[in-house]
Every structure is written in structure tokens, then in C-alpha cells.
C-alpha positions as CSV (number, residue, x, y, z in Angstrom):
1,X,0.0,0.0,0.0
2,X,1.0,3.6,-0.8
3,X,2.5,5.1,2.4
4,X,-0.1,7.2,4.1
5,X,-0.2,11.2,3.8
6,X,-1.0,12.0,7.0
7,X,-0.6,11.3,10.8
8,X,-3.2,12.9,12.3
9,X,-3.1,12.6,16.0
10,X,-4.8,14.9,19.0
11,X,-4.0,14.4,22.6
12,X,-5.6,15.5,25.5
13,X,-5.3,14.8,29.4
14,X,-6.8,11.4,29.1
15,X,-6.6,10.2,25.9
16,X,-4.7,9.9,22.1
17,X,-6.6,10.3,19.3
18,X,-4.9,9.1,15.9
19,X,-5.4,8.6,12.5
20,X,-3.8,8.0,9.2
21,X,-5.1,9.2,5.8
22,X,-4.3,9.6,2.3
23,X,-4.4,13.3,0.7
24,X,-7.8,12.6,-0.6
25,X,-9.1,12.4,3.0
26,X,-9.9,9.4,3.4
27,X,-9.1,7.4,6.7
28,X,-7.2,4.3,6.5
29,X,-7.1,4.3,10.4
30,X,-7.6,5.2,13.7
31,X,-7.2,4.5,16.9
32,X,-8.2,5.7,20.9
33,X,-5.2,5.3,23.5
34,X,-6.2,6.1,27.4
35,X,-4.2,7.8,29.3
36,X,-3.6,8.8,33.1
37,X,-4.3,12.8,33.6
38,X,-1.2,13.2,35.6
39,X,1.0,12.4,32.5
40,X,-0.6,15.5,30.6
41,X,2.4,17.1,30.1
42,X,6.3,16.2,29.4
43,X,8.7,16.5,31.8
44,X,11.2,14.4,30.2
45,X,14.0,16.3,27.7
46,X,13.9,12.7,25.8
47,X,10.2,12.5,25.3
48,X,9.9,9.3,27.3
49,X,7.9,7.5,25.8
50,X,6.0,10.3,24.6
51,X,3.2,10.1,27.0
52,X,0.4,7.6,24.7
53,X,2.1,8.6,21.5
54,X,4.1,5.5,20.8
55,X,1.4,3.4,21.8
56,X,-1.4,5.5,20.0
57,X,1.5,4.5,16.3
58,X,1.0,1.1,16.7
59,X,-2.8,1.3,17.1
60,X,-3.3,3.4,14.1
61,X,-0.6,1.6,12.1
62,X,-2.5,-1.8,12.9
63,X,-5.8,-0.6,12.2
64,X,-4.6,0.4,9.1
65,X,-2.4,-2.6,8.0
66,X,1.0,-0.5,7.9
67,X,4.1,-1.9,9.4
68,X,4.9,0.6,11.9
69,X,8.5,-0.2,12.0
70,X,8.6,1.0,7.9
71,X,9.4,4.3,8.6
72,X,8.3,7.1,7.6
73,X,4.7,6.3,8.3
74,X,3.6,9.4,7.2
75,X,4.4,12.1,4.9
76,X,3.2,15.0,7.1
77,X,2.6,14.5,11.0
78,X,0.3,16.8,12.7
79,X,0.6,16.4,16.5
80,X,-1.8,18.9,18.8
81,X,-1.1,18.1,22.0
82,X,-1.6,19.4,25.6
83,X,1.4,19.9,27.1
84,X,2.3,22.1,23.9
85,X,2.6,25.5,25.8
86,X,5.3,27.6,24.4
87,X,7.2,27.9,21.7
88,X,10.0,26.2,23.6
89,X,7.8,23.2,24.2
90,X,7.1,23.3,19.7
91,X,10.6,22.7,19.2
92,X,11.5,20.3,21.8
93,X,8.6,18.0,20.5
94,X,9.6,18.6,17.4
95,X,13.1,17.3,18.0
96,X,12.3,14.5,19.9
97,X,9.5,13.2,16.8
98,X,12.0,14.0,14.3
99,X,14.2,11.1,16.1
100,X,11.4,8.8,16.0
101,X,11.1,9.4,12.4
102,X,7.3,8.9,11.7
103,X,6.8,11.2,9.4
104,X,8.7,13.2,7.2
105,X,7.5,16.3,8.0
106,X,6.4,17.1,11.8
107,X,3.9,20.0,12.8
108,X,3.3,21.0,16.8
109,X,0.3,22.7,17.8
110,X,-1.2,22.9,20.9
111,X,-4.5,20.7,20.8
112,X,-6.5,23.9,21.1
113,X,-5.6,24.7,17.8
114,X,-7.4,21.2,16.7
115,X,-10.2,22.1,18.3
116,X,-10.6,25.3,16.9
117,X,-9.8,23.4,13.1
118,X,-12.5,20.6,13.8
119,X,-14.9,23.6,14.5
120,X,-14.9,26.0,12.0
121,X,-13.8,26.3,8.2
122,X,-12.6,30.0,8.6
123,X,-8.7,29.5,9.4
124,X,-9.3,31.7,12.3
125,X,-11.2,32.2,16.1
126,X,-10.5,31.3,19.2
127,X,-10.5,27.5,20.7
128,X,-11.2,26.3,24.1
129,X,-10.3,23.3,25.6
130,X,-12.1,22.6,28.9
131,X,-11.2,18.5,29.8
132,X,-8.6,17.7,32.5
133,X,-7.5,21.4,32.5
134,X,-8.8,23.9,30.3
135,X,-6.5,26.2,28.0
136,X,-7.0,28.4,24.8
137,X,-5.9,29.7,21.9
138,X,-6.4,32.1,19.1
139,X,-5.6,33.3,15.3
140,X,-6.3,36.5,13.7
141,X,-7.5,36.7,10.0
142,X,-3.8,37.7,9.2
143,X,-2.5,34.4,11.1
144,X,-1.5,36.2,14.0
145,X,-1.8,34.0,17.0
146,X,-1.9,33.7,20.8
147,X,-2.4,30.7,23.1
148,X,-1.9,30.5,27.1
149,X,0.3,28.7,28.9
150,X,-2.1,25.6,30.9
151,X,-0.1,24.8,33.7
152,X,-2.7,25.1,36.2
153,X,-2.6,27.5,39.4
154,X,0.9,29.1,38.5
155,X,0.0,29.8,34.9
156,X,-3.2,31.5,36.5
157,X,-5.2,28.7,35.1
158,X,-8.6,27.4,36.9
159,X,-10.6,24.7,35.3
160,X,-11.4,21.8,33.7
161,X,-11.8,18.3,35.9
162,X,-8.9,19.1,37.0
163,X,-10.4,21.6,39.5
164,X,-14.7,21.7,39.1
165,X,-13.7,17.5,41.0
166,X,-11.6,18.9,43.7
167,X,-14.1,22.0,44.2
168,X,-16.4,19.1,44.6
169,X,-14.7,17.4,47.2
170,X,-14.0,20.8,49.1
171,X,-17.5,21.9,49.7
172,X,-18.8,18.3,50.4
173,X,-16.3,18.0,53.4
174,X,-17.1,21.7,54.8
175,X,-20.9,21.2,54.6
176,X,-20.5,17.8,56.2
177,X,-17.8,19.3,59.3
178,X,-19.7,22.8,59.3
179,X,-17.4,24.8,58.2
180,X,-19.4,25.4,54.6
181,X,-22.8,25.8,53.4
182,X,-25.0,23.0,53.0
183,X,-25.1,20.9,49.8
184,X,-26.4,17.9,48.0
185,X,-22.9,17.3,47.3
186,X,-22.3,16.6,50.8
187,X,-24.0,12.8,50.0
188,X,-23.5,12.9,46.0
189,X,-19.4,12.7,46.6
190,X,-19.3,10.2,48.6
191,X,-21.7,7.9,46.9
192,X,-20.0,8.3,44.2
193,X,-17.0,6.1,45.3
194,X,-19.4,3.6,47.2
195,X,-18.4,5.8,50.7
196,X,-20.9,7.0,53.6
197,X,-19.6,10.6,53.8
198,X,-17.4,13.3,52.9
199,X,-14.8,12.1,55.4
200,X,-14.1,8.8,54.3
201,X,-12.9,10.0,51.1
202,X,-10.8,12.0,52.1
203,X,-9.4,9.2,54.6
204,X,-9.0,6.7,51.8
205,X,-7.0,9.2,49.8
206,X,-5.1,9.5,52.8
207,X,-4.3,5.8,53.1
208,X,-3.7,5.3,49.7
209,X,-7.4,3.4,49.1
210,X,-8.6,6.1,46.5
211,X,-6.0,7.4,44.1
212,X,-6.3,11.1,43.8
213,X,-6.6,11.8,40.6
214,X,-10.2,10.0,40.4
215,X,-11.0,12.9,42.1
216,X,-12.0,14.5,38.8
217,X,-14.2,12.2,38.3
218,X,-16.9,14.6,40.4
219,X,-17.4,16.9,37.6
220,X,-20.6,15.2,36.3
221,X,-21.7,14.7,39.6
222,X,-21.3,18.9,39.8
223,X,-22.8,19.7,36.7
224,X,-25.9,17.3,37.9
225,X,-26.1,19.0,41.5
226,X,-26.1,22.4,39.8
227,X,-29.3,21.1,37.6
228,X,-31.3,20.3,40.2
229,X,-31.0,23.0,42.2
230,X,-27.7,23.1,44.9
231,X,-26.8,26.6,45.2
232,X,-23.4,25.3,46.1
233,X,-22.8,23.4,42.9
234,X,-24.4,25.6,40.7
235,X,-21.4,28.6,42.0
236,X,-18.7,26.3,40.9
237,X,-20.7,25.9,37.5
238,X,-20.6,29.0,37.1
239,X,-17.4,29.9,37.7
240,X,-16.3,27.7,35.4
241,X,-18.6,29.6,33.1
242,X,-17.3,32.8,33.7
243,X,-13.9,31.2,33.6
244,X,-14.1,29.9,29.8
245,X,-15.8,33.5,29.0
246,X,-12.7,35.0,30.5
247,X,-10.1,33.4,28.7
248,X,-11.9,33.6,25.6
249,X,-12.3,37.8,26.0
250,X,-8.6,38.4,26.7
251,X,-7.6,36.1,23.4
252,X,-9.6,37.9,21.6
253,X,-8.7,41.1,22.6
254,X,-5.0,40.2,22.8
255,X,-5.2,39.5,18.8
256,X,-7.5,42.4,18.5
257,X,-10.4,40.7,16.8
258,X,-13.2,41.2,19.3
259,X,-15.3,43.6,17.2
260,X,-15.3,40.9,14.4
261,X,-17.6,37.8,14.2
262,X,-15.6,35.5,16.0
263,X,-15.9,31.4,15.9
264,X,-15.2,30.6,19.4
265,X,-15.5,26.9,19.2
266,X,-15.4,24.7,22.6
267,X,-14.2,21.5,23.2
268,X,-13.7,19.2,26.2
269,X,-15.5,16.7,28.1
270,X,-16.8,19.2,30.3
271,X,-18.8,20.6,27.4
272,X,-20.8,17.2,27.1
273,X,-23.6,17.7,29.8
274,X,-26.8,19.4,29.1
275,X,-27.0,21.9,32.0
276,X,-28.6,25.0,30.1
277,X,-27.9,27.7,32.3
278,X,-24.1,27.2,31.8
279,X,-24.4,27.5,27.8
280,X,-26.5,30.1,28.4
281,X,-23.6,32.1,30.4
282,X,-20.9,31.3,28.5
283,X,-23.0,32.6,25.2
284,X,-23.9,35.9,27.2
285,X,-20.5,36.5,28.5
286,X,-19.1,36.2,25.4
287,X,-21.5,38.3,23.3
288,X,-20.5,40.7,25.9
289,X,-17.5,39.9,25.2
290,X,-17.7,40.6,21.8
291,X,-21.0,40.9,20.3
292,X,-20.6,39.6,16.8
293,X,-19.0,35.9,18.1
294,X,-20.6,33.2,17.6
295,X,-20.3,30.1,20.1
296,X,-19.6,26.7,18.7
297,X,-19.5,23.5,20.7
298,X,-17.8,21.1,19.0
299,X,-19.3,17.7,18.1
300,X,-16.7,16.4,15.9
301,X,-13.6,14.7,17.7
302,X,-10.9,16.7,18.0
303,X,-8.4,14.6,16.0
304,X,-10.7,15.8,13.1
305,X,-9.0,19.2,13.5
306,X,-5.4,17.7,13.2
307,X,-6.5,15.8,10.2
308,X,-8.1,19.0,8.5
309,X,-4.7,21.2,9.2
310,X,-2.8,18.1,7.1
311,X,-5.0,18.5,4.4
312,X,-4.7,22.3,4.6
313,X,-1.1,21.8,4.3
314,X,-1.0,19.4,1.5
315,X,-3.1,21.9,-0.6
316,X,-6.5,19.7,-0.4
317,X,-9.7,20.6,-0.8
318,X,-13.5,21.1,0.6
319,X,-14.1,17.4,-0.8
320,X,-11.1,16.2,1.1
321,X,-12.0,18.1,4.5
322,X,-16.2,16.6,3.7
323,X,-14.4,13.2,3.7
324,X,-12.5,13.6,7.0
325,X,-15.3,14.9,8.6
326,X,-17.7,12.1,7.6
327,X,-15.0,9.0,8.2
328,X,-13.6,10.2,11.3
329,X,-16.2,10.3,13.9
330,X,-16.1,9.8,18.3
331,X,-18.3,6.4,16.5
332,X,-15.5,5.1,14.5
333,X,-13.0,6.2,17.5
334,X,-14.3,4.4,20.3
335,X,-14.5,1.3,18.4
336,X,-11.1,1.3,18.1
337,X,-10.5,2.2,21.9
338,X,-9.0,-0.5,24.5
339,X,-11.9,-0.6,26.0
340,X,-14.0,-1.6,22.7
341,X,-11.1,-4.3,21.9
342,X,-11.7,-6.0,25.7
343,X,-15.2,-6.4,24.1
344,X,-14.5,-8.1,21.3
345,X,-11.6,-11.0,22.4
């Protein structure tokens, strides 16, 4: 088989998106690697073993019958990644995939930058990621762009799992010891991990029973709280509301595009929950913001975005980007996750 054009690939705080394609956009194959949100960004001048990436190859290459050791896999790799931060952070990427040799050609981007791809057409806008963590980024018509650092508290940074699971926690054990306001989540926490109160689960983290990082996995248990009324959960909703709203404004006005009809696309598990109220903040605050944008949440997988910014690249076309879009779906993704391939054998 012809060697594949592109290497798609888009990863977040708990996962790695990939795909391979040809220039015509179609996709010869994909693949879903999990991974742990503590390993979201790299620490290791080598690359170690780039954190799901290596793993993430030898899915896609197997789903798509390529021999992952024939290298170059790819002609042009696109890589979006959190953990992509500065410019510093492009280059040392860059380096360490040029030594692995998958493609012949290696672009960085933050994943941001697929979201904002995988949500609008225009080559410009702002992108929010709001999953683990939450950062953004942003391009001007002229190509200008601007992203924030996400490094959490020290890059000023509040968001995301990350922090709406431990803003869970936080409330629940001061409404149960009466140092906070009352709340649902007082009893919602707890249940969550099969515990009696707040206390408990902060004991098992203590004692090692509870590893601290499922600790994010409160967030839907937030979002649900807020919908049915807590006061309590509904002001850390909101927060993270105004938070996104926020970020978005000062991109925009940083690239000096808020006056024009801005794509501000959003992406992120915590954009998957139907709570109305927050959508209907975030879509105030922004047209407040600036009052021509228009709010986006993106359906499409990010990956989708990675793939789009190879075809841009390799000078194809609407009919190639209609193809990507149709072939490479969350559907067609979480087949190919570990999970789906338990299922099967």
C-alpha cells in the first residue's frame, strides 16, 4: 500500500486520538489510546515515551495494515497536543519526533488549535479546551496567534476536571464538618465512590485506598447537582462559566479581533452535559465579550482538526475536509479504543 499522507493525532489529558489518511481524506485508520491525567504534560527532555504517543503509532498503524517499523509512516505528521505550551515546548517536541522518524514532516500545535480546526472552516477564532485542564488559543485573519500557557494554578489557570472534582470534594467536606454551606454534594461525593460521607474519602486518599486523581471524576456529579437545584454546585458551574468567557475575552482582545464575528468553538468533556444555564452564560458573557462571536460546541472529535490542518497543508480541498469529517467520527474512534477491543476477544 502507498504510504499514508497524513498522521493525524490529538492528545488531551486522558486520551490519544490518531489517524492515518491519504491526501484525498480518506481514513485508513484510527485509533483511541487512554491515558492517566497526571502524564498531561512532558517533563522528560527525551520524550519518554511520549506520554500515549508511541502506543497511540502502533494502534493506528495496525488498524490500518501499515508496518509501523517501515518508517516514515507518514508524509506529514500533525501532532496537537496538551502539554504544547510555548514555543520552547514546539521545538523540543519537534526534536524528539524528528528522532522517531514517523513522518517526514512534523507540525506541533497545541490541541486547542485542533479544536478550533475541527470547529470551524474560517482558518481563524478562538479555541477552548475545557477537559482535564482547560487552556485556549487564538488566530487572527492575518494568522497572528496567541495561546496561554495551561499549567494550572501558576499559569493562573482554573478549570477543567482538574479543578470543578476537587471543588467538589472541598465543599462536600465543609458542609459535612460545618465549616461550609449545606449541599447535595455533601452525600452525592461520597456515593460516588461507594463511601458513607465526605470524610471517608478524604481518609481513603489519605491511606492510599482512592487514588487522587479519580477525584476528577466529580465533575458530572457537579454539573448534575447544579441542575437540580444546589446553590453550592451551581457557584462552581458557574465559575467555570465565567472562567471559559474570560479566557476567551482576553484572546480575543489580545489578537484584537473582538469587534469581528468570531468562531469561538469549545471543546472538552466538560462541554458534554446538558445543563442550560451554563451554555446560556458562557454565550452571554461572550457576546458581551464581543457581540458579533458566535459560540460553537464542537461535536466532531478533535483529531478531526489535526487531520483537516494536514490536508490544509498538502493543498487539499473542501471534498477532502467533507471526507475527513464524515469518516472520522467519536463512533468510528471508540470502536477502536482499548476498552471496545476487551469487548471483542
Amino acid at each position: 500500500m502507498k504510504r499514508p499522507a497524513i498522521l493525524a493525532v490529538d492528545r488531551g489529558g486522558s486520551k490519544v486520538d490518531a489517524a492515518l489518511l491519504d491526501r484525498t481524506g480518506a481514513v485508513l485508520g484510527s485509533a483511541r489510546v487512554l491515558r492517566s491525567p497526571e502524564a498531561a504534560s512532558w517533563r522528560d527532555g527525551e520524550g519518554g515515551n511520549l506520554d500515549g504517543l508511541d502506543a497511540a503509532l502502533r494502534s493506528v498503524c495496525a488498524d490500518a495494515q501499515v508496518d509501523p517499523n517501515a518508517l516514515p509512516v507518514a508524509d506529514v505528521g500533525v501532532f496537537c497536543l496538551a502539554g504544547a505550551d510555548f514555543p520552547a515546548d514546539d521545538r523540543r517536541i519537534g526534536a524528539v519526533l524528528k528522532r522517531r522518524g514517523w513522518a517526514t514532516e512534523n507540525v506541533v500545535r497545541r490541541d486547542g488549535f485542533a479544536v478550533l480546526r475541527a470547529g470551524s472552516d474560517r482558518g481563524w477564532g478562538v479555541g477552548v479546551v475545557c477537559g482535564h485542564g482547560i487552556n485556549c488559543v487564538g488566530i487572527a485573519p492575518d494568522g497572528r496567534s496567541f495561546r496561554f500557557p495551561a499549567l494550572g494554578t501558576v499559569s493562573g489557570d482554573w478549570g477543567g476536571g482538574g479543578d470543578v472534582g476537587p471543588a467538589a470534594l472541598w465543599y462536600a467536606v465543609r458542609a459535612h464538618d460545618g465549616r461550609g454551606d449545606p449541599t447535595s454534594l455533601s452525600a452525592l461525593v461520597p456515593k460516588h465512590f461507594g463511601l458513607k460521607h465526605p470524610g471517608q474519602v478524604v481518609e481513603a486518599i489519605h491511606f492510599g485506598r482512592l487514588r487522587e486523581e479519580r477525584i476528577e471524576e466529580l465533575a458530572p456529579v457537579v454539573f448534575r447537582a447544579a441542575g437540580e437545584g444546589d446553590a453550592v454546585a451551581r457557584s462552581v458551574v458557574d465559575r467555570q462559566a465565567d472562567e471559559i468567557v474570560t479566557m476567551a475575552g482576553a484572546a480575543m482582545r489580545r489578537l484584537r479581533i473582538a469587534n469581528l464575528d468570531v468562531d469561538v468553538v469549545l471543546g472538552g468533556g466538560i462541554f458534554r452535559n446538558r445543563d442550560r444555564a451554563f451554555f446560556v452564560r458562557m454565550e452571554e458573557g461572550l457576546r458581551a465579550a464581543a457581540p458579533k462571536a458566535r459560540m460553537i460546541i464542537l461535536a466532531a472529535p478533535p483529531v478531526v482538526g489535526s487531520a483537516l490542518l494536514g490536508i490544509d497543508r498538502l493543498g487539499g480541498g473542501a471534498r477532502a475536509s467533507a471526507r475527513v469529517r464524515a469518516w472520522l467520527t467519536h463512533d468510528q474512534l471508540a470502536r477502536r479504543s482499548p476498552a471496545a477491543w476487551k469487548r471483542r476477544t
